[in-house]
C-alpha positions, 0 to 999 in steps of 0.5 A: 542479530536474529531479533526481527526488526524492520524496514529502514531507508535514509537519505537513499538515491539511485540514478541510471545515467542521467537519470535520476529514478530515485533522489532522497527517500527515506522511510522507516516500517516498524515490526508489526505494522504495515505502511503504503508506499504511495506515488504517480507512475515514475515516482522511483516506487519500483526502484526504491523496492529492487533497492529493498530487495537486494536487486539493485545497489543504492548510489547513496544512502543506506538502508537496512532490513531486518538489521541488515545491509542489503548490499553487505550481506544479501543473503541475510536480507533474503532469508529474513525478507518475503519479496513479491514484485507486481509480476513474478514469472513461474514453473510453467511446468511444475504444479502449483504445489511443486511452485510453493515446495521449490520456493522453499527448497531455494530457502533451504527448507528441509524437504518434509518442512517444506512440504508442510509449509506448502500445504499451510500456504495453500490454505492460507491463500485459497489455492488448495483446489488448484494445488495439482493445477500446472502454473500455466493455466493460473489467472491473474490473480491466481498468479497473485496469490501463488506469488504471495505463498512463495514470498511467505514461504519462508516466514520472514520477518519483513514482507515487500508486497509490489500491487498484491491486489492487482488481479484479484477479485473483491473476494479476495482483495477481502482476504488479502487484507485480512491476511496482511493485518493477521501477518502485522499482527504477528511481529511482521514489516510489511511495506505495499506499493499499491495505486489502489488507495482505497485499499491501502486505507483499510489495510495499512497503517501509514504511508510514505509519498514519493514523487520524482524519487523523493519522499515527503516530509512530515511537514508536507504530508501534516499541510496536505492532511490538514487542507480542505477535504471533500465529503460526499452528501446524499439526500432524499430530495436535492432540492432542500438539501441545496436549500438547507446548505443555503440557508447554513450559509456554506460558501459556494466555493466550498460546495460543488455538484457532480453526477453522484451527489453533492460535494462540501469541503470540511476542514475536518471531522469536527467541521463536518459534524458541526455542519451536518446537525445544521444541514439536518435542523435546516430540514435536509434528509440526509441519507448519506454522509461522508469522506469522498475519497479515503485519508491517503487518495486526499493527501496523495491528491493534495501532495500532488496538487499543490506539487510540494511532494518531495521538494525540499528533499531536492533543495 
């Protein structure tokens, strides 16, 4: 059963009391492909992801990771699965290097591997000129990335990365996006929870939406694409730009005005194609145009908008 394989959750709940932190989530993250888990704070991301991480029992449901039970057979899960939560403490005392070689000694790693690997992942998440540093005088995101060495240590089959982002300059928000496509290149699961949706369009494949610990339909989630999405248009003098919108004959409420520019709804790429070579013959000097906000931030919005995410999965 060593074949790598994902990340599979059905109908999976957990209450805490009276609580209910997660209702019915189900999802599926294929070998080589990463998926967003996208929600508002509350939504049940954190449990859901203790659940995954063999930290908490499910109250029902199930759920397997890389072909195993999570609850069954913890210690399978944790050698075919990396884990890096939002905040992950660390050996204030120990260097960073020391940090990475424990980590895989806790794996069982053989002492030389082990100190291979470490070397390799320090390279990898450009913490080499820290290697000798102690833990404690880390930033942020240099925590974040010695986080993410030790939940690659390993090389497992399935990464769990909670807000990898968080703390990172742009830099390296850069760099993680790169490594998390190069690690879905190479046969790797990888679910992120992220609130920074802009990143999860350029990083991931797809998205699961949950709200009130129950995930979106497909159903819910097609409506909430196929709605009316914004698109930012910019042009060098606003004053033909409005006339030509006129003059194209776009209703009013489809067109709005903020501090940046101006706002048009499309129903889709065709719409806003269409649109723009009329705005463009109409005498407009376009000089920006496109989405105001990235495909996942639109559904989420509209998920929660119109309040149908994860309705009928409580029905």
């Amino acid at each position: 059963m060593d074949e790598p394989t994902g990340i599979s959750v059905v109908g999976v709940g957990r209450s805490f009391g009276a609580v209910h932190a997660v209702r019915n989530a189900s999802l599926e993250v294929r070998p080589g492909s990463v998926t967003g888990l996208i929600g508002p704070n509350g939504a049940g991301k954190t449990t859901l992801l203790l659940m995954l991480a063999t930290l908490l029992a499910p109250d029902a449901g199930s759920i397997r990771i890389a072909g195993y039970d999570p609850i069954a057979d913890a210690a399978a899960v944790r050698a075919r699965m990396g884990w890096m939560p939002d905040v992950l403490g660390a050996w204030s005392t120990l260097s960073v290097r020391q940090a990475i070689e424990t980590t895989g000694r806790l794996y069982r790693m053989p002492r030389e591997r082990a100190a291979l690997r470490t070397v390799e992942l320090l390279a990898v998440t450009g913490l080499t000129p820290l290697a000798e540093q102690p833990t404690r005088v880390l930033s942020r995101g240099q925590k974040q990335k010695l986080s993410l060495a030790r939940a690659l240590v390993h090389d497992p089959h399935v990464l769990l990365l909670d807000e990898p982002a968080s703390g990172l300059d742009p830099a390296a928000r850069a760099d993680l996006r790169v490594l998390v496509r190069r690690l879905a290149g190479e046969g790797k699961a990888i679910l992120v929870s992220s609130h920074v949706l802009s990143e999860l369009d350029e990083m991931a494949d797809s998205a699961v939406y949950l709200a009130a610990g129950v995930t979106a339909s497909a159903e819910q989630i097609a409506r909430a694409q196929n709605s009316l999405r914004q698109w930012r248009v910019r042009a060098l003098d606003q004053t033909r730009l409005a006339d030509a919108i006129a003059r194209v004959g776009l209703g009013a409420e489809r067109v709005s005005v903020d501090n940046v520019g101006t706002l048009i709804a499309f129903a889709d790429e065709a719409e806003a194609a269409e649109v723009l070579g009329r705005l463009v013959a109409a005498g407009a000097m376009i000089s920006d145009f496109g989405p105001a906000v990235g495909e996942m931030e639109h559904t989420f919005l509209d998920l929660n908008r119109a309040g149908t995410s994860g309705q009928e999965g409580r029905a």
